[in-house]
PDB file of N, CA, C and O in Angstrom:
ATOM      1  N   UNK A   1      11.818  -8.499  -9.995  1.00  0.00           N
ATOM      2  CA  UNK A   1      12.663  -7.698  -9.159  1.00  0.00           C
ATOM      3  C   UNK A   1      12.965  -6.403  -9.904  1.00  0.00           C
ATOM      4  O   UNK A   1      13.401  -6.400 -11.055  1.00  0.00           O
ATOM      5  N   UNK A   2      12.737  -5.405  -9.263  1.00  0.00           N
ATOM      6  CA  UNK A   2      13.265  -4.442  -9.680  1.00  0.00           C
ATOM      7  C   UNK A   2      14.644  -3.312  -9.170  1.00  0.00           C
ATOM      8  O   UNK A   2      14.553  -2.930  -8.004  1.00  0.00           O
ATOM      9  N   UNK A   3      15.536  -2.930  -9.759  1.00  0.00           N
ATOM     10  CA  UNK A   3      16.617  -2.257  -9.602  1.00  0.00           C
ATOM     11  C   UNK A   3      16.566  -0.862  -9.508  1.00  0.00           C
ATOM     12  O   UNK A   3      16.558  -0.234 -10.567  1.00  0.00           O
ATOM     13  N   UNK A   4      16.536  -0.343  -8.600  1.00  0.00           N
ATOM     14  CA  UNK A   4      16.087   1.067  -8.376  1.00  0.00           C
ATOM     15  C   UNK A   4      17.310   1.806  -8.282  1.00  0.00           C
ATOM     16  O   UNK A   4      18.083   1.485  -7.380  1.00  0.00           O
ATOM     17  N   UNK A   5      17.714   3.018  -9.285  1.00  0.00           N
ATOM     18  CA  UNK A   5      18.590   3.671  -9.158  1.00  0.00           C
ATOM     19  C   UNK A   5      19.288   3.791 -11.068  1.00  0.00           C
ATOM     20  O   UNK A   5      19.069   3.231 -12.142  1.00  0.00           O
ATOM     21  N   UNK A   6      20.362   5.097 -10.419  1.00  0.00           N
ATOM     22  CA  UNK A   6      20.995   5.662 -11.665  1.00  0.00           C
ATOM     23  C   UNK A   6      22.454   4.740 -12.344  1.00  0.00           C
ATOM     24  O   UNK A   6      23.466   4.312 -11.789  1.00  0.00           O
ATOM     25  N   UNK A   7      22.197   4.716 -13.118  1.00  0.00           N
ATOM     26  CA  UNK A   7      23.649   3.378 -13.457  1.00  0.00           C
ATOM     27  C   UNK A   7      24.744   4.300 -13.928  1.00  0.00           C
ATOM     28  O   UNK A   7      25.521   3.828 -14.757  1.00  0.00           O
ATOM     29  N   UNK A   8      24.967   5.819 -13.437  1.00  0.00           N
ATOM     30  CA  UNK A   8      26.020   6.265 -13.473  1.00  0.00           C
ATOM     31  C   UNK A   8      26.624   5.875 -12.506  1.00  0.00           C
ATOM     32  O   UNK A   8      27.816   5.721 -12.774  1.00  0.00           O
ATOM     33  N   UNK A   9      26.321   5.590 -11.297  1.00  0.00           N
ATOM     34  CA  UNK A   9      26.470   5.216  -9.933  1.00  0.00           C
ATOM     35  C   UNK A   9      26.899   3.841 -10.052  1.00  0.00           C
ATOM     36  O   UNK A   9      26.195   2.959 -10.545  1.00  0.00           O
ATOM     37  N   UNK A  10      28.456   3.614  -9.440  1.00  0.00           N
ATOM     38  CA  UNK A  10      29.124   2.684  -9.613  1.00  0.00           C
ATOM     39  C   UNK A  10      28.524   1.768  -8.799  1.00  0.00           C
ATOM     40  O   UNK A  10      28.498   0.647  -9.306  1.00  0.00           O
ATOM     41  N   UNK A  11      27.994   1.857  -7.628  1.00  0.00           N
ATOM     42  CA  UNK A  11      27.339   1.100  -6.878  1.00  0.00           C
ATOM     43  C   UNK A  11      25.922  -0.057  -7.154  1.00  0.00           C
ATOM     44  O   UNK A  11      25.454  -1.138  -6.796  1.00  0.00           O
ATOM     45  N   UNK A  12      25.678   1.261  -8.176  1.00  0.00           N
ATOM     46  CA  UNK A  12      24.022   0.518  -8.864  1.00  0.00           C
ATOM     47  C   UNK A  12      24.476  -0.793 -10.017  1.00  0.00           C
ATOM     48  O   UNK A  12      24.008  -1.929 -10.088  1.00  0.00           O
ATOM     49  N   UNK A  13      25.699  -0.057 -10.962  1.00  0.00           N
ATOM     50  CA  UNK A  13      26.151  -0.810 -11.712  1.00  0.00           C
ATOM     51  C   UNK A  13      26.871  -2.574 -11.410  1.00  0.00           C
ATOM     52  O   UNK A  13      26.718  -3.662 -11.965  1.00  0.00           O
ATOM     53  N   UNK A  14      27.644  -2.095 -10.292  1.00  0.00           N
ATOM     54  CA  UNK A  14      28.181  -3.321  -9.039  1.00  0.00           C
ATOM     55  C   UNK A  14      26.774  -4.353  -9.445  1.00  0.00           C
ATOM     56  O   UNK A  14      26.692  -5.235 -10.300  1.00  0.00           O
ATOM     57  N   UNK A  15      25.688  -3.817  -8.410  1.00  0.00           N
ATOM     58  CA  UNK A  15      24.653  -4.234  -8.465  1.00  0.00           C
ATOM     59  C   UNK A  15      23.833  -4.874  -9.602  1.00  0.00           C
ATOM     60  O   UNK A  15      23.048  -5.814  -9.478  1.00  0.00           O
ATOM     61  N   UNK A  16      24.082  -4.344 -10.498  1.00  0.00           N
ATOM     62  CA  UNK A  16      23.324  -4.604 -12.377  1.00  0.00           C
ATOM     63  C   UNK A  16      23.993  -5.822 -12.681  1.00  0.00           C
ATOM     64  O   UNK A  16      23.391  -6.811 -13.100  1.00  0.00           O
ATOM     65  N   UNK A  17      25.630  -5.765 -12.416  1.00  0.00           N
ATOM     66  CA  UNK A  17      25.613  -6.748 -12.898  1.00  0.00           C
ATOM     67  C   UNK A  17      26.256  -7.779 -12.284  1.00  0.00           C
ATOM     68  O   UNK A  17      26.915  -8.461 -13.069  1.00  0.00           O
ATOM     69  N   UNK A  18      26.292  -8.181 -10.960  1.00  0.00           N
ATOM     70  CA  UNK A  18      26.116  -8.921 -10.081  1.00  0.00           C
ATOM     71  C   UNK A  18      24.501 -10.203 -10.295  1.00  0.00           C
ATOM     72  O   UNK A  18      24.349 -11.422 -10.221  1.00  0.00           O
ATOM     73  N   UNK A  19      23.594  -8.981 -10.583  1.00  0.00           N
ATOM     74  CA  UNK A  19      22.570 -10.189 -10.993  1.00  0.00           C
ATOM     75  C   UNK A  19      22.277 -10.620 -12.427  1.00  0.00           C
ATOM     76  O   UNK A  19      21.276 -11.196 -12.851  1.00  0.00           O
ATOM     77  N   UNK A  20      23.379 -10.213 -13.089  1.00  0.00           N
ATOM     78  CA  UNK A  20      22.931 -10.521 -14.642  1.00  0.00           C
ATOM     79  C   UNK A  20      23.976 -11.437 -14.411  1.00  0.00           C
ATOM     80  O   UNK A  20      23.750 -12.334 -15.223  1.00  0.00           O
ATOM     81  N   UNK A  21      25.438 -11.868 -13.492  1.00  0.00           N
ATOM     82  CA  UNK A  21      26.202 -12.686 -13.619  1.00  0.00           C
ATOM     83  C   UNK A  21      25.691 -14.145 -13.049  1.00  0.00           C
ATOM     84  O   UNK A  21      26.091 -15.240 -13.444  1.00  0.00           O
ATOM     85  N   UNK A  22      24.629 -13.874 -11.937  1.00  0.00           N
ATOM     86  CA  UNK A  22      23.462 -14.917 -11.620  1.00  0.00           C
ATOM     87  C   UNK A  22      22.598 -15.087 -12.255  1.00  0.00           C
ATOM     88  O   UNK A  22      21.924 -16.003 -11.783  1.00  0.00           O
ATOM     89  N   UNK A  23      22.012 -14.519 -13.529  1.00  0.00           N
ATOM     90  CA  UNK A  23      21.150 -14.676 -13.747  1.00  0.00           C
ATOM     91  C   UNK A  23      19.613 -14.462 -13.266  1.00  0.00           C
ATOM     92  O   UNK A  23      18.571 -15.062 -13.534  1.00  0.00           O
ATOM     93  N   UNK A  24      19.864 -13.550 -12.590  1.00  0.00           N
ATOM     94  CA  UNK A  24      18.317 -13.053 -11.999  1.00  0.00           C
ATOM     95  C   UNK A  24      18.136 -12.358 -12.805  1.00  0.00           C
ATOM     96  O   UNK A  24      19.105 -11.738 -13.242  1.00  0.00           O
ATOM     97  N   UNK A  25      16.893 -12.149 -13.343  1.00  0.00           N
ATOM     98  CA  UNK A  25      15.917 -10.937 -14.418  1.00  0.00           C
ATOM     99  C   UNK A  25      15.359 -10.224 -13.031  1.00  0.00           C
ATOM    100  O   UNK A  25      14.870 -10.628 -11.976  1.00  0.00           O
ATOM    101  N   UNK A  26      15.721  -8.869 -13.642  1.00  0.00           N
ATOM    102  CA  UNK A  26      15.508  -7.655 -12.787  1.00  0.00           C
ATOM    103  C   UNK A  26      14.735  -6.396 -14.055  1.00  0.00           C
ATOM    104  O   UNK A  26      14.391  -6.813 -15.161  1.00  0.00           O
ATOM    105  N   UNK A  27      14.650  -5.676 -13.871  1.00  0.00           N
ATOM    106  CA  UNK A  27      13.992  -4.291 -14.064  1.00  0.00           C
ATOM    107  C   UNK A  27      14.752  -3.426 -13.798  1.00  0.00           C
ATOM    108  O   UNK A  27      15.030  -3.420 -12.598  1.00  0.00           O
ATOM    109  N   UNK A  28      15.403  -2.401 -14.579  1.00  0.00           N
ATOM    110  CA  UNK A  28      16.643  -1.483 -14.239  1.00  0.00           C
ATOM    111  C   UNK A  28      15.227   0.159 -13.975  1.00  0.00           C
ATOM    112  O   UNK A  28      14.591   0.550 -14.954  1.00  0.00           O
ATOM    113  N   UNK A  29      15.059   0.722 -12.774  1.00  0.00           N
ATOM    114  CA  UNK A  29      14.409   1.812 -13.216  1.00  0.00           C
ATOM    115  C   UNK A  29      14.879   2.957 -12.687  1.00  0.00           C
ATOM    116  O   UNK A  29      14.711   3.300 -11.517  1.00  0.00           O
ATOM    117  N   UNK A  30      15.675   3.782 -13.816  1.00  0.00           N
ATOM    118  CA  UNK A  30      16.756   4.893 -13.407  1.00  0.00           C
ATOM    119  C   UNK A  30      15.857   6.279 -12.675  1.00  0.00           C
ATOM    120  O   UNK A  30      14.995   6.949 -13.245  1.00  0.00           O
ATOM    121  N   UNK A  31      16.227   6.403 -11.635  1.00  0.00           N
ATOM    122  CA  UNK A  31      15.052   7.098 -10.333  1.00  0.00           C
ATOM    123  C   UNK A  31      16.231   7.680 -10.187  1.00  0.00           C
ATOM    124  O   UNK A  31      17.232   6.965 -10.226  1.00  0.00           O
ATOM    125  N   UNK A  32      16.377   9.278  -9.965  1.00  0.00           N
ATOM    126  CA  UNK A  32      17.638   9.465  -9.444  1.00  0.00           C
ATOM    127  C   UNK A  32      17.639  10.232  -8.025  1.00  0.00           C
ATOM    128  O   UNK A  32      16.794  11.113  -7.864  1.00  0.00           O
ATOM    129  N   UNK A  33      18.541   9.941  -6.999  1.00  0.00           N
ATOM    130  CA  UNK A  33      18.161   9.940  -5.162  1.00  0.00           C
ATOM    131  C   UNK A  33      18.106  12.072  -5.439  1.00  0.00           C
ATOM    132  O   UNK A  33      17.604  12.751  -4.544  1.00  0.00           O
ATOM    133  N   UNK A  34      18.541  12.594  -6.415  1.00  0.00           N
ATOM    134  CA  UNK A  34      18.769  13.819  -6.162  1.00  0.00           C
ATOM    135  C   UNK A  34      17.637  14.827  -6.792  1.00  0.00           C
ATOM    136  O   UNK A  34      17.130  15.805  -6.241  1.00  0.00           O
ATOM    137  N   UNK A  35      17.391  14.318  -8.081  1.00  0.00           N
ATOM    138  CA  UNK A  35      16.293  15.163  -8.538  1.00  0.00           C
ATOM    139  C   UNK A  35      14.917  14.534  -8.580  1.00  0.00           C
ATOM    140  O   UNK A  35      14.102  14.926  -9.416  1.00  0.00           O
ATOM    141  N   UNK A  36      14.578  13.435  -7.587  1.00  0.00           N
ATOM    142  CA  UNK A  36      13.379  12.406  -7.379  1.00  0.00           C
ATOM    143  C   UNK A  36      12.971  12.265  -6.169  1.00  0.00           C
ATOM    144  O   UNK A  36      11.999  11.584  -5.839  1.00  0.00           O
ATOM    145  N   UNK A  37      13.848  13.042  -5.263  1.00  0.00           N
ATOM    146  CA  UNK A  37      13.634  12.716  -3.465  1.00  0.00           C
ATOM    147  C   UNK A  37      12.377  12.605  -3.155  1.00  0.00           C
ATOM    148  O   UNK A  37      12.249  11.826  -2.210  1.00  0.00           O
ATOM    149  N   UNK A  38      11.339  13.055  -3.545  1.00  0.00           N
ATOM    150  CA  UNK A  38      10.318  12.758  -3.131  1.00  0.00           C
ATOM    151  C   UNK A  38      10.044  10.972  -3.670  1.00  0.00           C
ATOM    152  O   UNK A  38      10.043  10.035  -2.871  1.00  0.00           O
ATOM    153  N   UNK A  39       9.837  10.831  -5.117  1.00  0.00           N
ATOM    154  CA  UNK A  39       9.269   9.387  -5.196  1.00  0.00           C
ATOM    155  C   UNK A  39      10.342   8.155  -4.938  1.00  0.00           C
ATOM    156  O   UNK A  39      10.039   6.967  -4.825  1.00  0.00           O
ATOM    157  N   UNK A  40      11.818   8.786  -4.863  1.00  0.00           N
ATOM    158  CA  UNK A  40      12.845   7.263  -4.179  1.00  0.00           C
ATOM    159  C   UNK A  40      12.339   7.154  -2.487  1.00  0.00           C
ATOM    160  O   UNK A  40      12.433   6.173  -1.749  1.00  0.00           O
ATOM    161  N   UNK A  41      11.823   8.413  -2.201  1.00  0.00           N
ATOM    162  CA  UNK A  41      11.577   7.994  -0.366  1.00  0.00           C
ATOM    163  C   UNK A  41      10.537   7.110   0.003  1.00  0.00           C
ATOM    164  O   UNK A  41      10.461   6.551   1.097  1.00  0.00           O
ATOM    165  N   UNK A  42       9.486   6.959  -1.226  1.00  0.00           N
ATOM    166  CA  UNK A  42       8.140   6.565  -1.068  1.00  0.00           C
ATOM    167  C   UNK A  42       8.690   4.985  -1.328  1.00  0.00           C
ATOM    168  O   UNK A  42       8.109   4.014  -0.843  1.00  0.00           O
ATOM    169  N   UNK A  43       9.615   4.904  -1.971  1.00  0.00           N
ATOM    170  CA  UNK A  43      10.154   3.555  -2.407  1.00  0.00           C
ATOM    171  C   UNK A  43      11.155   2.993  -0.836  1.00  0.00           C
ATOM    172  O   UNK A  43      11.009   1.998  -0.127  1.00  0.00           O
ATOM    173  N   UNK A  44      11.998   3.968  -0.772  1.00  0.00           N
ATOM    174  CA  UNK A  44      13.079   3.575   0.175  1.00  0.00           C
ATOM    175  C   UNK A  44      13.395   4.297   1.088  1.00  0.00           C
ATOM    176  O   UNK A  44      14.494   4.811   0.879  1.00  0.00           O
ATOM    177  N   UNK A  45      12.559   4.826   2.808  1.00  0.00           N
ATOM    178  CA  UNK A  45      12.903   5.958   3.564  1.00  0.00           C
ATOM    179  C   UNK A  45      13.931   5.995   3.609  1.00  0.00           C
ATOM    180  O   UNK A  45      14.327   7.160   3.587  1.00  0.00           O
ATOM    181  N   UNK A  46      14.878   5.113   3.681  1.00  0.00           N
ATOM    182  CA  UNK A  46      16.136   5.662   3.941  1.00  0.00           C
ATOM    183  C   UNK A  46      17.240   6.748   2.630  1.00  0.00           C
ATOM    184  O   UNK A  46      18.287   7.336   2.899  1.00  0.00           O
ATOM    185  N   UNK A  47      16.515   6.690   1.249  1.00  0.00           N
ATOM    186  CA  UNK A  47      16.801   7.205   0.507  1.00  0.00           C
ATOM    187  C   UNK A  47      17.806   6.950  -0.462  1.00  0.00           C
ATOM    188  O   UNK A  47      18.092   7.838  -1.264  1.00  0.00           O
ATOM    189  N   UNK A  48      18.592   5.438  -0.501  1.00  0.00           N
ATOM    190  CA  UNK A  48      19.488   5.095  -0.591  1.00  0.00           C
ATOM    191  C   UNK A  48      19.861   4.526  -2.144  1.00  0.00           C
ATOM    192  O   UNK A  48      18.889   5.074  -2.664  1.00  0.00           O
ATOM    193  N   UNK A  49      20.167   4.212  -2.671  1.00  0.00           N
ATOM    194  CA  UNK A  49      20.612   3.609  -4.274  1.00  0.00           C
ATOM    195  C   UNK A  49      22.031   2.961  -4.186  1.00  0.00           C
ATOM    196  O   UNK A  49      23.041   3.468  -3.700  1.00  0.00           O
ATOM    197  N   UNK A  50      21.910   1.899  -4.681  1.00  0.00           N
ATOM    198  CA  UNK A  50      21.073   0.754  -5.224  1.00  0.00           C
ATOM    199  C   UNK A  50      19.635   0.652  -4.294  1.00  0.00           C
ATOM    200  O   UNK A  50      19.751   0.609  -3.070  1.00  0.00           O
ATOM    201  N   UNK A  51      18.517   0.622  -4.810  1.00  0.00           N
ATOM    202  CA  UNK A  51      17.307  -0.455  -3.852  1.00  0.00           C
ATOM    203  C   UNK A  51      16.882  -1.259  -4.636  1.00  0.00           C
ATOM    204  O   UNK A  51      16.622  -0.944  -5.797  1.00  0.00           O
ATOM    205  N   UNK A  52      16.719  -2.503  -4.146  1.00  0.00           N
ATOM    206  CA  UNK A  52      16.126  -3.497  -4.844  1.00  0.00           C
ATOM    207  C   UNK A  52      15.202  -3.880  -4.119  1.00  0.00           C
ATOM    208  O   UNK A  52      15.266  -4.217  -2.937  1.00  0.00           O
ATOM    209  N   UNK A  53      13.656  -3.813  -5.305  1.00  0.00           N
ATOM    210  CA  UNK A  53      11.997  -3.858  -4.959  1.00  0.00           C
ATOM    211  C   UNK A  53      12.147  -5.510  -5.651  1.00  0.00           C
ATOM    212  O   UNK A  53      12.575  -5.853  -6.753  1.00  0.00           O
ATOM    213  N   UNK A  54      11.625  -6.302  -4.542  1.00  0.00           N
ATOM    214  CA  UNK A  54      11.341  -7.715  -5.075  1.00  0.00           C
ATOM    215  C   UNK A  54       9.686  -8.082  -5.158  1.00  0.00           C
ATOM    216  O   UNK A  54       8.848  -7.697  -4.343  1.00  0.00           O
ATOM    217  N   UNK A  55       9.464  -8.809  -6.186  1.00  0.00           N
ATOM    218  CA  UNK A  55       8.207  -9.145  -6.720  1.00  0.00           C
ATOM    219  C   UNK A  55       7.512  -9.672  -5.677  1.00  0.00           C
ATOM    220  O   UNK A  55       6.299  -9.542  -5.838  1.00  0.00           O
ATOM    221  N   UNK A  56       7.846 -10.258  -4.593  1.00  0.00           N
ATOM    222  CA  UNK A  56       6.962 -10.077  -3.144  1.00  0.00           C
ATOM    223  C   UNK A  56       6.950  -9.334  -2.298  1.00  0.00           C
ATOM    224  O   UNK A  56       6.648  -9.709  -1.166  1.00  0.00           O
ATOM    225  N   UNK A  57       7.295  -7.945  -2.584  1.00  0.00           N
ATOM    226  CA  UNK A  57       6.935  -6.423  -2.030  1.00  0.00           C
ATOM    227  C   UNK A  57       8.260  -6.335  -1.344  1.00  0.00           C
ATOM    228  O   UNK A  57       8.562  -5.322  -0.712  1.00  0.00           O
TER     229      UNK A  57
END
């Protein structure tokens, strides 16, 4: 699984460690929605952060 987004972003962080308190192994990959718009859209049209990419697409 991977964690898409900036962990200045309280939201992403929520997110970070929500699955480290479950124990899911994730992939943190800091993409940021403002200076990346092109490759977070290719990931997520809606453009959004937190996204989480799971190992079955």
């Amino acid at each position: 699984m991977k964690l898409i987004g900036m962990m200045d972003s309280p939201y992403v962080r929520r997110v970070a460690i929500s699955l480290e308190l479950y124990g899911v192994e994730f992939a943190s990959h800091p993409l940021s929605v403002f200076s990346s718009f092109e490759a977070f859209s290719r990931i997520n049209p809606a453009v959004k952060a937190p996204t989480l990419v799971l190992d079955n697409g």
